[in-house]
N, C-alpha and C positions, 0 to 999 in steps of 0.2 A: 329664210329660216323661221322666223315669226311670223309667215304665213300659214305655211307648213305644219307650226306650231297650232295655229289658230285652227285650221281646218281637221288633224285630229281630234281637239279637244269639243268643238261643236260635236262632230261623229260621238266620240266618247259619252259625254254628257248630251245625246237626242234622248228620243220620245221612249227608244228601247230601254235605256237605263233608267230614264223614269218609272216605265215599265215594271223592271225590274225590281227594284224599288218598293216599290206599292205595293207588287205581287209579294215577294216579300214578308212584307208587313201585314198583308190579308191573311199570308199563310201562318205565319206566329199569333196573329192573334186569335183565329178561329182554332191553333191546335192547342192552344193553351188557353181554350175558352174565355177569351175577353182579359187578359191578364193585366191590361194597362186600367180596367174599369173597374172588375170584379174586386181589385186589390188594391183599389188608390187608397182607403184609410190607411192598410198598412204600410205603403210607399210612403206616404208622410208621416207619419207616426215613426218605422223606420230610419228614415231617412233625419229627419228632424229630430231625433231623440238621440242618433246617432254622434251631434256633436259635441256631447257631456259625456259620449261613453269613454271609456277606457280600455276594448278588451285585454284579455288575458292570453290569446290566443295569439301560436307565433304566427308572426307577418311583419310586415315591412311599413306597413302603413295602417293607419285607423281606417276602421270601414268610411267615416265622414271624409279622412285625409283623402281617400282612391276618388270619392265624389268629387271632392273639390277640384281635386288635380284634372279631372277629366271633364269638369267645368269649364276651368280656367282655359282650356284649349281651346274648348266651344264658344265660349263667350267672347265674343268682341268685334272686330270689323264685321262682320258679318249680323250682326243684332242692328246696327247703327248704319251703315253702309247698304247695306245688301237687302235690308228691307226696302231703303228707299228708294233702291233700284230696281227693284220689282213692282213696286206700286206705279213708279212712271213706267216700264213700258209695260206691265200687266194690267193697270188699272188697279182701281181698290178691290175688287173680288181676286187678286192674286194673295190677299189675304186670308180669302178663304179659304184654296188650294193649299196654302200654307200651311193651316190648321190643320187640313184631312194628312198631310203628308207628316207630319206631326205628331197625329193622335197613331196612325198606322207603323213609325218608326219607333214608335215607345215600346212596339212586342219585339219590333226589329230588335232594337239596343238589347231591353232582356235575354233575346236571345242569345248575343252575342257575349253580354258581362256571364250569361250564369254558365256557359261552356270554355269561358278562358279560366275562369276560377277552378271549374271541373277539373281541367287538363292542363292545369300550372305543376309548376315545379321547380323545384330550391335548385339556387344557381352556386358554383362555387363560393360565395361570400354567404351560400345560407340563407338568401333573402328569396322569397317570391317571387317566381318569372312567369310571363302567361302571354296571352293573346293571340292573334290569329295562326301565326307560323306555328305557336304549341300548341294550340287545337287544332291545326290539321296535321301535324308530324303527330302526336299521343292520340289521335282522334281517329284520323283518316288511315295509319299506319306510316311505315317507312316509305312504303312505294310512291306516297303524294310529296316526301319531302322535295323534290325539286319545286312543287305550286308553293309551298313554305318558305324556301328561300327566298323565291319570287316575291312576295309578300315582305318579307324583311328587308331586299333590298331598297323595294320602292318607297315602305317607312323611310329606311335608315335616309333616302335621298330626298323624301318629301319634306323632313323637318330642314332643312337648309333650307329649304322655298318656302313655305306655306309657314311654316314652325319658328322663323329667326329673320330673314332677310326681309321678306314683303311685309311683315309684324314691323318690324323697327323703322324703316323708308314710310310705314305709316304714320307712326309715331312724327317723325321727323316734318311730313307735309303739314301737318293740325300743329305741331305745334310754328311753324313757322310763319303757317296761316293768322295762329293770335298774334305772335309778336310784329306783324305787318298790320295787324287791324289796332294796336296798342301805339306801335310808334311806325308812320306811312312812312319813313325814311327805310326804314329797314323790311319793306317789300321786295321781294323777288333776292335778298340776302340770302341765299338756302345754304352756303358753303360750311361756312364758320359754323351755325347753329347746328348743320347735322354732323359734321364732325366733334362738336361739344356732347349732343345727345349720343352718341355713337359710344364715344368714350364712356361717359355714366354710364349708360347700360347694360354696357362688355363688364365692369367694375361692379355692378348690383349683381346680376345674372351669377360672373364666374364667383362674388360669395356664397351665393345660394347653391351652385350647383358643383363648389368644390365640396360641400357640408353633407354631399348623397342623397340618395333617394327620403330618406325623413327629415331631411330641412325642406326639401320641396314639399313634400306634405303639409309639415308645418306655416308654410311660407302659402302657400295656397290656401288653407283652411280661414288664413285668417285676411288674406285682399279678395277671394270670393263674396264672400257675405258681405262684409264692408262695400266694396264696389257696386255688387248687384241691390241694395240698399240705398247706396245711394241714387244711380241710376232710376231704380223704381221711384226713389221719394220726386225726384223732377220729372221724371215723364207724367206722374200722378198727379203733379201741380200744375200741369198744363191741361192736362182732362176736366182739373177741375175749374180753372180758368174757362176752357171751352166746352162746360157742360152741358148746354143749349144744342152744341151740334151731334153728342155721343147719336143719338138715336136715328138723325139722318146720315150721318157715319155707317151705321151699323145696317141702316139698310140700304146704301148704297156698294157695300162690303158682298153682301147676299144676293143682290139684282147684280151687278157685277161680276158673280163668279161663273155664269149662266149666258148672260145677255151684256157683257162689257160696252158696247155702243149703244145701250141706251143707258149707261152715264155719263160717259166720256165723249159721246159722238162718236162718229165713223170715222172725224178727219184726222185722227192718230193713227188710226190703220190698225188697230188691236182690235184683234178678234180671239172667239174665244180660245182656241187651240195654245194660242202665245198664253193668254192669260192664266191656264194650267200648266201648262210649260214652265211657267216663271213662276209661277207662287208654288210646285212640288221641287223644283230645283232648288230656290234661294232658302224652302224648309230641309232640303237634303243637307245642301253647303251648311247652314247654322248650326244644325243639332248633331252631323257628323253619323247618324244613325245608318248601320249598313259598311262604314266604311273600314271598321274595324281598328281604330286609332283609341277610342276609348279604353276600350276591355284589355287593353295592355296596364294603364294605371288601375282599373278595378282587380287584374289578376294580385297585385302586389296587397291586398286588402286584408289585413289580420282575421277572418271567417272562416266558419266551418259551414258554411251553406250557401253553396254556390245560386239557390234561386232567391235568398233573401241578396244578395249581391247586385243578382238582378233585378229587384224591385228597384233599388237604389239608381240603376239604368234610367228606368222611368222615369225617376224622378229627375234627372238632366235634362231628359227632353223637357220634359214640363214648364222649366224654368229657361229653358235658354228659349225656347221658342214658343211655346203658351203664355208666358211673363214673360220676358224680357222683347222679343222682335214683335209680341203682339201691342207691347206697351209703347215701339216705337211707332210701328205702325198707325195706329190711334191716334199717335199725338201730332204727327204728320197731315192725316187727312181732317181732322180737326182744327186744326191752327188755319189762322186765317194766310194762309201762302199760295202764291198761284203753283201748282202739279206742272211741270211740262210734258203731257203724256206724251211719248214717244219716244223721248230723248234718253238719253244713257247719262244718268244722274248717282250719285253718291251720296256721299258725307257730307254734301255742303247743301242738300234740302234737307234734311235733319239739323242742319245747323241755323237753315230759316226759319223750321219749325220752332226752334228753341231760344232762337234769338226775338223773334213777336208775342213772348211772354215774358223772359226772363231781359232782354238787350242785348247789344252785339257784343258786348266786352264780355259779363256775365255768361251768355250762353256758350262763349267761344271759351272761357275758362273752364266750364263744367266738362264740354266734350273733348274737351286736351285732356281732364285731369283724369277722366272714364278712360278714353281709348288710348292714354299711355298705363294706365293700372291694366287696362284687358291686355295689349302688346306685350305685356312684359310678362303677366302672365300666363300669357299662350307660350312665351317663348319657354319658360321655365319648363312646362308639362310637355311640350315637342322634343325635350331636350332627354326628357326619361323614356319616352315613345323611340327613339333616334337611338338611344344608346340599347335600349334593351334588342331594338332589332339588329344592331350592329354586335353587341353578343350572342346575338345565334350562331350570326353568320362564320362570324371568327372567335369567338372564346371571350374572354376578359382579359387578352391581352390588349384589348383592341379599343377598351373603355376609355383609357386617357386621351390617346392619339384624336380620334373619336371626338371627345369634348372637346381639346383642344380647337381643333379645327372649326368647331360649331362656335363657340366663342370669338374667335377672331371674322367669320364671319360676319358678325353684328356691323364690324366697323365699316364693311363696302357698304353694306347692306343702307344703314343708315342715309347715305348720299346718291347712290343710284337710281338711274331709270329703271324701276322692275314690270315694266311690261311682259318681258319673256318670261321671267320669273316665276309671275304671276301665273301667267297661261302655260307654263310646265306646272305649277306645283297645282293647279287644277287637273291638269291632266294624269300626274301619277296620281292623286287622289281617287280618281275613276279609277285607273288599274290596279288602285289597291283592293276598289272594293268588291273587283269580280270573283276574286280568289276567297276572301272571307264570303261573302253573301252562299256561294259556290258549299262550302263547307257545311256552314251553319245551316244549310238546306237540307243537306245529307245525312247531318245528324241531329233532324231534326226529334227524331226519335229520343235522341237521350233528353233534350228539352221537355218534351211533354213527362219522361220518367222521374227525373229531379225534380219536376216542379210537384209532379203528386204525391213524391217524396216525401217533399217540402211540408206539402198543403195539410198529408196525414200525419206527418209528426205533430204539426201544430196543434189540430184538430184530436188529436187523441189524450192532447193538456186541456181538451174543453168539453168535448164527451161524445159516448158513443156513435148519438146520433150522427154529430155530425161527420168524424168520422166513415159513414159506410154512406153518406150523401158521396163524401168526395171519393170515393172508390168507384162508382159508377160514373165515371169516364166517357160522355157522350159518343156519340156516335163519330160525329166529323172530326175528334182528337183522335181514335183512332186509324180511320181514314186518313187524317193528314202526316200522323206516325209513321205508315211505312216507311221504308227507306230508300230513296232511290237505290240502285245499282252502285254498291261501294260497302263500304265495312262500315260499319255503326254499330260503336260499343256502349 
């Protein structure tokens, strides 16, 4: 069975859905003329000013609260883990594939947050509902709802994997990792501890998420920032410790991305193909761009402007995978540790990295106290993702049964071998994202209309000129407008 398991999901996740991916990303960013560039002052301006606001406007969540929440899901094994596992068998220039897959999934995300906001809509309790299943059932019409169901069910089932169980069994390996590095007697103890961790965090989690969708908000707004602050402040202090090598880093990053054996040698066996491979995947896995798990917390987002919503998109990538996997990345090939290129490595060369500036107790305390604040708030933000697709599917009678079930699984979760886990909840992640990427392609059309919506409202609070600048609508935005074959409203 977990062979089975493995052999779809390589299929799944090859060079096509990279492909796919990229293409993508080429296609939102060229119909919306550069949208992740043209408009990064406003993305942070936005985005950054956003956490003092207050609106007025009904919704479920602050426009910051919908950011954070779809932060907190992006952020974590995957910044700390997964970069390190790309640069061994990618080499350093999968850092640079990282970046391209990166800067291309920023117009992806847009794309996606400013047509779940579009085509949301109040659920029985009144609150904001959105994302991919209501942007192709209100989007695509009725006739696509069975591809929307599809899409909801493989959410509703990917937060048990990806979302709660392989999040907490993480949690539980780091920390049992310190308490074996703190006292040798209690190496290889894993029972007791993850049934202790198990416990607390069935008990954290079910306060936060008996309180509804705006205690999550609230609860995310305020261990995002903290977390990714702290985070940044030690990976920064390793940079600066290894400040002598930033520049041979940085161009062995760039000859890397291109010619990987002439940094690493040949005798890893990385060539360049792996090396794109791995650093457009591990920036796909990170930033989540494409797969449609996001734009379900930005649909609940108190806005009336579904492209300023999607500036707010961008600004996730930016941070979870331009800051955050770029800052691990760095501080890894920096640090004086030997790389095992070839080998399939984790969290514990990250933890080398961390431990030849800071010590083994020290660096082993920091990445326990990171990757149990990212674990817990992934699981939180998987859990509004989980439940909202599980109301599509069946109504809101279906919300408690639903939570319940996602909470008690914490407690296997916590002690289990999640190898299959793992490699299922990668692979419904790919089937989620053929059905979104699929959509948002089709309607690619109302993307490029919203956004000059957007752009001419704004502009007609700043003056005429500019105004009839953005009315002239290059050429390749309306080229990339039409629609394929399908309804686009």
């Amino acid at each position: 069975m977990e062979r089975i398991l493995h052999m779809l999901n390589e299929w799944t996740w090859g060079v096509p859905m990279l492909v796919l991916m990229l293409a993508s990303g080429l296609t939102f960013t060229l119909a919306t003329r550069f949208v992740q560039f043209r408009r990064f002052g406003t993305v942070m301006r936005t985005s950054v000013g956003s956490m003092l606001s207050h609106p007025d406007q009904p919704g479920t969540l602050s426009p910051f609260q919908a950011v954070a929440t779809a932060l907190a899901a992006t952020v974590g094994t995957g910044n700390i883990a997964g970069v390190a596992g790309a640069i061994a068998l990618g080499g350093p220039g999968a850092m640079f594939w990282m970046w391209v897959s990166a800067l291309l999934g920023m117009a992806t995300k847009y794309a996606e947050v400013l047509l779940s906001v579009h085509f949301r809509q109040r659920n029985s309790r009144g609150e904001w509902v959105g994302g991919p299943m209501y942007t192709i059932l209100n989007g695509l019409g009725p006739r696509w709802k069975p591809l929307a169901m599809l899409f909801a069910a493989l959410g509703a089932a990917s937060a048990f994997g990806i979302g709660n169980m392989a999040q907490i069994n993480t949690v539980t390996s780091v920390i049992t990792g310190v308490v074996g590095s703190l006292d040798p007697a209690a190496i290889g103890v894993r029972t007791p501890i993850a049934r202790t961790v198990g416990i607390l965090a069935l008990f954290f989690c079910a306060l936060i998420l008996l309180g509804g969708t705006q205690r999550i908000g609230k609860c995310t707004e305020l261990l995002v920032p903290l977390m990714s602050a702290a985070y940044i402040c030690a990976t920064l202090w390793i940079l600066i410790t290894n400040a002598p090598m930033l520049k041979t880093v940085l161009v062995r990053i760039f000859q890397g991305a291109f010619k990987p054996e002439s940094v690493i040698g040949g005798a890893a066996g990385i060539g360049i193909r792996q090396t794109i491979r791995l650093g457009i995947g591990r920036g796909v896995f990170s930033n989540e761009a494409g797969l449609g798990s996001a734009p379900i917390a930005y649909a609940s987002a108190a806005t009336d402007d579904p492209a300023r919503q999607g500036l707010m998109g961008i600004f996730e990538v930016f941070v979870d995978t331009l800051v955050l996997s770029t800052l691990t990345g760095l501080s890894i090939l920096a640090s004086p540790v030997f790389i095992p290129y070839g080998q399939a490595v984790g969290a514990d060369l990250t933890l080398r990295a961390f431990s030849a500036t800071f010590g083994d107790i020290a660096a082993g305390t920091i990445l326990a106290g990171g990757m149990t604040l990212f674990a817990l708030s992934t699981i939180l933000s998987w859990s509004l993702y989980g439940l909202r697709c599980v109301e599509f599917l069946f109504g809101a009678k279906a919300r408690i049964p639903y939570l319940f079930c996602f909470l008690l699984a914490i407690l296997p979760g916590s002690g289990m071998e999640l190898g299959v886990v793992w490699t299922l909840s990668d692979l419904l992640n790919g089937w989620m994202a053929l059905p979104n990427l699929l959509s948002i392609l089709l309607l690619r059309k109302t993307v490029v209309r919203l956004s000059a919506h957007s752009a001419l409202t704004h502009a007609s609070r700043v003056g005429p000129n500019i105004s009839k600048r953005v009315r002239r609508a290059p050429r390749i935005s309306l080229i990339l407008a039409r629609p394929f074959p399908g309804k686009d409203l």
